[in-house]
PyMOL commands that place a pseudoatom at each C-alpha (Angstrom):
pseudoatom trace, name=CA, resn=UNK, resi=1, chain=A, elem=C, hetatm=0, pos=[-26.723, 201.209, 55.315]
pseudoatom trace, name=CA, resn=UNK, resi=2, chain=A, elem=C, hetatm=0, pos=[-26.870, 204.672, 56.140]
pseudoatom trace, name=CA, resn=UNK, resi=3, chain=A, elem=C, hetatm=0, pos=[-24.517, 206.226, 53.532]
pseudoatom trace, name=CA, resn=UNK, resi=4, chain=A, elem=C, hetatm=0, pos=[-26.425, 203.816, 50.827]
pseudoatom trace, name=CA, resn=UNK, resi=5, chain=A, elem=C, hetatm=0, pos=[-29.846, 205.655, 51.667]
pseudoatom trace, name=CA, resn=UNK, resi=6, chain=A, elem=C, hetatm=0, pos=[-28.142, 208.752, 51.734]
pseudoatom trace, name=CA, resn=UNK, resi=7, chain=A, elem=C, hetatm=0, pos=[-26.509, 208.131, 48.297]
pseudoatom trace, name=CA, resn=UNK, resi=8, chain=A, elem=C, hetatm=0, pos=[-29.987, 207.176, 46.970]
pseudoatom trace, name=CA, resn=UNK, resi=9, chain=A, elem=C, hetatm=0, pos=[-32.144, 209.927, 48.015]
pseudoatom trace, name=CA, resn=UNK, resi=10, chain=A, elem=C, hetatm=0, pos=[-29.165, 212.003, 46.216]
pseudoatom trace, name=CA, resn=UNK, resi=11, chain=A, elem=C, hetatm=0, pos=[-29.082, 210.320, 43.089]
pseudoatom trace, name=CA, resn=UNK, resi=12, chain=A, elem=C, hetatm=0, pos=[-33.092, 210.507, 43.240]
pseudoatom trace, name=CA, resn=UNK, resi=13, chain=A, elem=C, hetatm=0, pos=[-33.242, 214.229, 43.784]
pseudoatom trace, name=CA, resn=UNK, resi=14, chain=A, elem=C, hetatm=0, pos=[-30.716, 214.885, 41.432]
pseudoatom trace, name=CA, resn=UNK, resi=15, chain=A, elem=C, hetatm=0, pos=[-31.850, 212.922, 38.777]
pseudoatom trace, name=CA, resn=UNK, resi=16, chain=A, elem=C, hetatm=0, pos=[-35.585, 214.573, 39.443]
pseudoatom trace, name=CA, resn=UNK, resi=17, chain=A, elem=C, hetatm=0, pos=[-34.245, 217.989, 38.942]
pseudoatom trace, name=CA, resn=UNK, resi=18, chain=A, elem=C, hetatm=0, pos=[-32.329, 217.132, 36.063]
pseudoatom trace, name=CA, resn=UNK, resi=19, chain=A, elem=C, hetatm=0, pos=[-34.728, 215.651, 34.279]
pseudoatom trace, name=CA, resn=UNK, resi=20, chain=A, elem=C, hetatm=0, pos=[-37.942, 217.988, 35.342]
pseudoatom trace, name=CA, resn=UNK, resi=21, chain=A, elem=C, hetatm=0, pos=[-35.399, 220.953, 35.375]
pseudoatom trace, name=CA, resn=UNK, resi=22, chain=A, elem=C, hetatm=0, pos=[-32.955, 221.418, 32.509]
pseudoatom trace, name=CA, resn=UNK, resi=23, chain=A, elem=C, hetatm=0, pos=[-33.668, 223.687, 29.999]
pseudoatom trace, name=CA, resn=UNK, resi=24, chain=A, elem=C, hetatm=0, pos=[-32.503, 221.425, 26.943]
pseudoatom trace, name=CA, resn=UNK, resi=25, chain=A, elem=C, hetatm=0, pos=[-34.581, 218.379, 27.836]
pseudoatom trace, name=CA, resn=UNK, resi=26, chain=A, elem=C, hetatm=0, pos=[-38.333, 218.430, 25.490]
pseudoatom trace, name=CA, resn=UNK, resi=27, chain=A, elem=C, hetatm=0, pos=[-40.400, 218.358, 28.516]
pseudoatom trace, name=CA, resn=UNK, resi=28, chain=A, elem=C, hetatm=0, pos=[-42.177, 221.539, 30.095]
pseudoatom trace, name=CA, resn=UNK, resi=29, chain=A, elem=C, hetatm=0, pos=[-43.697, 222.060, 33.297]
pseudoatom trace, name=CA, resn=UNK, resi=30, chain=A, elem=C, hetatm=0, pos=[-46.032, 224.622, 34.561]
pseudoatom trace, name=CA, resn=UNK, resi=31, chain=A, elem=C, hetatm=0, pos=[-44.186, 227.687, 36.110]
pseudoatom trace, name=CA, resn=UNK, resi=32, chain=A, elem=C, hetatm=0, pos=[-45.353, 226.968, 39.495]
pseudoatom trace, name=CA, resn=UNK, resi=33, chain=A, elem=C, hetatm=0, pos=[-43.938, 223.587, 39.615]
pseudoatom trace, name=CA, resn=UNK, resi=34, chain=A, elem=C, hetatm=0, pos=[-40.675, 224.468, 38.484]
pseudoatom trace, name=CA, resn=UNK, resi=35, chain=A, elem=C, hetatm=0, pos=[-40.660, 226.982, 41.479]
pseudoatom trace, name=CA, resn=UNK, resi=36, chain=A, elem=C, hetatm=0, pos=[-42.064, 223.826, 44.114]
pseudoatom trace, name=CA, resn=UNK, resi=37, chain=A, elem=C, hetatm=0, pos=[-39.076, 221.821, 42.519]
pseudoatom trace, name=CA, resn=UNK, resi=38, chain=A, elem=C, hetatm=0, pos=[-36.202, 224.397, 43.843]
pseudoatom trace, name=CA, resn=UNK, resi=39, chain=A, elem=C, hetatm=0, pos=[-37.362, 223.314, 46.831]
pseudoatom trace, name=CA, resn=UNK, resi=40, chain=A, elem=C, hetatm=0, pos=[-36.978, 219.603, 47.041]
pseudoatom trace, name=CA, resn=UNK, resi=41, chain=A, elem=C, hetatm=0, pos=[-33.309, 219.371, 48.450]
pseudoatom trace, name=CA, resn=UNK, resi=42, chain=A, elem=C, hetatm=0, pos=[-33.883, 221.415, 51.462]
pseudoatom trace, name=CA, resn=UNK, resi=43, chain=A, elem=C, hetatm=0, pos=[-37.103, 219.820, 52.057]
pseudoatom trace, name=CA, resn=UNK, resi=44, chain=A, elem=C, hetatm=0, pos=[-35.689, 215.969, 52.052]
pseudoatom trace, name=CA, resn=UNK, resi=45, chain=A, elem=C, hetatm=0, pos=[-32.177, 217.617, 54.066]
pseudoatom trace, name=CA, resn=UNK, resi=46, chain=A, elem=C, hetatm=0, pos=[-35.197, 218.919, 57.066]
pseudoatom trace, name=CA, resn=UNK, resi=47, chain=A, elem=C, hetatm=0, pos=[-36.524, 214.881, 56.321]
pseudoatom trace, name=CA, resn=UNK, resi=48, chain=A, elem=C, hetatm=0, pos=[-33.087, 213.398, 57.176]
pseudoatom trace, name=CA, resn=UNK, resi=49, chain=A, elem=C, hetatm=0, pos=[-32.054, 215.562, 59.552]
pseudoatom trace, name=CA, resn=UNK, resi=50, chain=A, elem=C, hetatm=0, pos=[-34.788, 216.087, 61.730]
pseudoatom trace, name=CA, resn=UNK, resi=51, chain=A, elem=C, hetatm=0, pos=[-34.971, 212.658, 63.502]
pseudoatom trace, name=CA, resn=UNK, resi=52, chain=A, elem=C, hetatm=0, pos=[-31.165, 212.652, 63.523]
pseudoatom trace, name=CA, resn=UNK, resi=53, chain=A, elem=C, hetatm=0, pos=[-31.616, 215.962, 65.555]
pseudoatom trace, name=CA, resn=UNK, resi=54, chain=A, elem=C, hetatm=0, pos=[-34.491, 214.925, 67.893]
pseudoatom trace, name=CA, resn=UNK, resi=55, chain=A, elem=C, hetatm=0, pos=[-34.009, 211.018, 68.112]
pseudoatom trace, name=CA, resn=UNK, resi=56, chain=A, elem=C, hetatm=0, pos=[-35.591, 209.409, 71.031]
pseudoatom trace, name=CA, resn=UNK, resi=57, chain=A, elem=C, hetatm=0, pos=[-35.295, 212.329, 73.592]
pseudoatom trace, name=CA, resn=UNK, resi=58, chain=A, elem=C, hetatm=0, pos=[-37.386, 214.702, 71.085]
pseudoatom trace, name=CA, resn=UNK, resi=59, chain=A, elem=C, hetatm=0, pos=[-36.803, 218.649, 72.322]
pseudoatom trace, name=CA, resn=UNK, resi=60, chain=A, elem=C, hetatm=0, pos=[-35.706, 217.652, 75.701]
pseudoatom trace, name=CA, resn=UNK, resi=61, chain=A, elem=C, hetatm=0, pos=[-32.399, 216.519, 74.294]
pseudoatom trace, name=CA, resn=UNK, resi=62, chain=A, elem=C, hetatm=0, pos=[-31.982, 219.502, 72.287]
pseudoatom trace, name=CA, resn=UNK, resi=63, chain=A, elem=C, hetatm=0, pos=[-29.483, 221.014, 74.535]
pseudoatom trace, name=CA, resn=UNK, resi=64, chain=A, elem=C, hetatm=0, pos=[-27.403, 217.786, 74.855]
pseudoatom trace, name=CA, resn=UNK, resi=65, chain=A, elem=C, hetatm=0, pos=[-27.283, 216.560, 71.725]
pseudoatom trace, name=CA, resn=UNK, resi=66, chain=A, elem=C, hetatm=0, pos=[-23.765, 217.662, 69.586]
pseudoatom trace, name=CA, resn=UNK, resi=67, chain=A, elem=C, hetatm=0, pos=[-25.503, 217.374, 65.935]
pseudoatom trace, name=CA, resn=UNK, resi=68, chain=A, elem=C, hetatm=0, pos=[-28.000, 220.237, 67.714]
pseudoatom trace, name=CA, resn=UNK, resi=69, chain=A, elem=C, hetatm=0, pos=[-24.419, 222.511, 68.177]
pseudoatom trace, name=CA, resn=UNK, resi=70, chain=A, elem=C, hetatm=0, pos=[-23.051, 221.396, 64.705]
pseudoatom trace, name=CA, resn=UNK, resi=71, chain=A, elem=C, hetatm=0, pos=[-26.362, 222.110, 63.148]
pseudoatom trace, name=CA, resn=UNK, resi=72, chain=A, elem=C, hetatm=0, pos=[-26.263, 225.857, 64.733]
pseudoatom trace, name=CA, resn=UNK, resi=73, chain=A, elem=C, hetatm=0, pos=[-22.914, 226.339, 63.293]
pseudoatom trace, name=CA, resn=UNK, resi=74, chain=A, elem=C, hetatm=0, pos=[-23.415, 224.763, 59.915]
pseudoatom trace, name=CA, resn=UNK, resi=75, chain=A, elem=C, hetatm=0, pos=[-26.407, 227.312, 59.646]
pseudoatom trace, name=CA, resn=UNK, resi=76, chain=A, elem=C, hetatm=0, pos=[-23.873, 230.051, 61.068]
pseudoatom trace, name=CA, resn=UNK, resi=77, chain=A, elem=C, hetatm=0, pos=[-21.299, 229.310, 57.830]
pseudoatom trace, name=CA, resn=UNK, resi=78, chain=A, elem=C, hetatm=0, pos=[-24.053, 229.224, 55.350]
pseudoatom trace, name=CA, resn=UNK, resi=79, chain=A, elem=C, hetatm=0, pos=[-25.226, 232.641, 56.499]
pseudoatom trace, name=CA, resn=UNK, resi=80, chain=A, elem=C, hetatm=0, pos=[-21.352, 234.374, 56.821]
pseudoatom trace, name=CA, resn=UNK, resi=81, chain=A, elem=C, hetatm=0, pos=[-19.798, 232.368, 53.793]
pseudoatom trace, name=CA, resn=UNK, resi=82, chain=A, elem=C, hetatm=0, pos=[-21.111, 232.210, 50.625]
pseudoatom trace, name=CA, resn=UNK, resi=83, chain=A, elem=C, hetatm=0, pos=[-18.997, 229.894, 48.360]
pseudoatom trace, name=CA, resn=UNK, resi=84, chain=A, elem=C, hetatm=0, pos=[-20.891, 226.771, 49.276]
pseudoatom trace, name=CA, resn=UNK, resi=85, chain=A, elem=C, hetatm=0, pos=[-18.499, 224.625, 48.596]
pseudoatom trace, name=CA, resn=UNK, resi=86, chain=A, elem=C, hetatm=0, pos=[-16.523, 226.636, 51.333]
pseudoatom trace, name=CA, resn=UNK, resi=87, chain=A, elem=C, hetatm=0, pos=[-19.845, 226.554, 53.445]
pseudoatom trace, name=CA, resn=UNK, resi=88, chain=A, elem=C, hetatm=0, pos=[-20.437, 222.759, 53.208]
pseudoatom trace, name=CA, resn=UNK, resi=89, chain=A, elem=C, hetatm=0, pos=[-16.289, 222.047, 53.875]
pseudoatom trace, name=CA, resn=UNK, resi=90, chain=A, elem=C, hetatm=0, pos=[-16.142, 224.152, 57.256]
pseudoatom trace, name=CA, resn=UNK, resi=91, chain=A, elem=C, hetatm=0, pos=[-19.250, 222.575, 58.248]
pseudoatom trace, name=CA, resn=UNK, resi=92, chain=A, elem=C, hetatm=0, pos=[-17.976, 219.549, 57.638]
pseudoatom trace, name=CA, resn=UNK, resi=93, chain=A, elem=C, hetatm=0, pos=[-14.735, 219.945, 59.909]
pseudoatom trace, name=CA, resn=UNK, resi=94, chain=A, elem=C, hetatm=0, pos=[-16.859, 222.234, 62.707]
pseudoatom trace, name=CA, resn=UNK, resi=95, chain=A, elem=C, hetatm=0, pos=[-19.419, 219.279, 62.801]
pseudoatom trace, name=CA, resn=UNK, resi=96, chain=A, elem=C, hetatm=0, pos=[-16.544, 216.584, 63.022]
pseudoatom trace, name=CA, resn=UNK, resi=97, chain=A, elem=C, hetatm=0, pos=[-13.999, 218.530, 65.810]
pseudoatom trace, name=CA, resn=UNK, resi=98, chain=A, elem=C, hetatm=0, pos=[-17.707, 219.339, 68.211]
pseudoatom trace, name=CA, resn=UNK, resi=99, chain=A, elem=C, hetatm=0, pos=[-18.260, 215.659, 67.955]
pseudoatom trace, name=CA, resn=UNK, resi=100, chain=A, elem=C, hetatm=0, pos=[-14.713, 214.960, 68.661]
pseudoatom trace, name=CA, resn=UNK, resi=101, chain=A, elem=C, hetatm=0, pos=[-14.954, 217.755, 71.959]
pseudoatom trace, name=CA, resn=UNK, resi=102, chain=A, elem=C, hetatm=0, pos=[-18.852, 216.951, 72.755]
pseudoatom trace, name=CA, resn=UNK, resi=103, chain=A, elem=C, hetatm=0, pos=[-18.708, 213.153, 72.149]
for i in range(1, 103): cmd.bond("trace and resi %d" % i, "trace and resi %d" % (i + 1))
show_as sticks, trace
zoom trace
């Protein structure tokens, strides 16, 4: 059920900011909005992430909680790496091995 929400939102925002965003497409929006659009994926990302990150402790469990440590280091790539395909892939195997040692 998860993965099926996460596949929608994706297919949502992507089809949003194709639509509302590509150049060849008739329609034309304001420059303002065009700027609020870049925004969208990092804004539904903080959405899904941030119960995922709190859950039922709230900022008590912070300092317990793995997906806090993964989240630190996923930031950490993003900042040193910037391929983000590169970014997203180390992520993705630093978040899986501190579940494996944290878990």
């Amino acid at each position: 059920m998860i993965w099926l929400l996460i596949f929608a939102l994706a297919a949502i925002v992507l089809f949003n900011r194709y639509l509302l965003l590509e150049p060849r497409l008739p329609i034309r929006l304001p420059i303002f909005i065009r700027q609020a659009l870049q925004y969208s994926a990092p804004c539904l990302l903080t959405a899904i992430c941030g119960p995922i990150l709190l859950g039922d402790t709230g900022l008590a469990g912070l300092a317990s909680n793995p997906y806090t440590y993964a989240a630190i280091f996923s930031i950490g790539c993003a900042l040193v790496i910037k391929n983000m395909l590169l970014s997203v892939l180390v992520s993705l195997a630093g978040f899986y091995a501190l579940l494996y040692v944290l878990g």
